[in-house]
C-alpha positions, 0 to 999 in steps of 0.5 A: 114833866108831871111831878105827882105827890102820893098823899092824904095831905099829912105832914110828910105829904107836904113835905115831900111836895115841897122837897120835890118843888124845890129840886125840879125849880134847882134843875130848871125843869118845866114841871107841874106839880100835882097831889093825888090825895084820894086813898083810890087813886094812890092805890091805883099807882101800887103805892102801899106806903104814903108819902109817894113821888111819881113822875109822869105817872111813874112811881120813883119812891114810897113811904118815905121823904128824900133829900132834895139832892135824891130827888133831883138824882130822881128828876134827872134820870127821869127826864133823860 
């Protein structure tokens, strides 16, 4: 599974990388996870908003940082 974080870097960025790092590591998945941080390629994905969580290149939220239990909802169904 390929956890993508849609961000410049700022500080809802980060958080949203760790929250996501968390969940996946609380699930057991086998992820990578990867920052997409240049403005071009967030763009490519449709992502207006940042911070953005993208799994396997599928965008799952935008604009906004979850809690670790929404992610996780979000990992699971994405994994299914």
């Amino acid at each position: 599974m390929k956890i993508q974080i849609l961000g410049t870097g700022c500080p809802k960025c980060k958080k949203l990388a760790e929250t996501a790092e968390k969940a996946a590591k609380e699930l057991g998945l086998s992820f990578e996870l990867e920052k997409v941080t240049d403005i071009n390629d967030i763009i490519s994905f449709g992502v207006m908003a940042t911070p953005g969580l993208a799994v396997d290149g599928k965008v799952l939220v935008a604009g906004k940082v979850p809690s670790v239990e929404d992610v996780k909802k979000m990992l699971q169904e994405s994994a299914s």
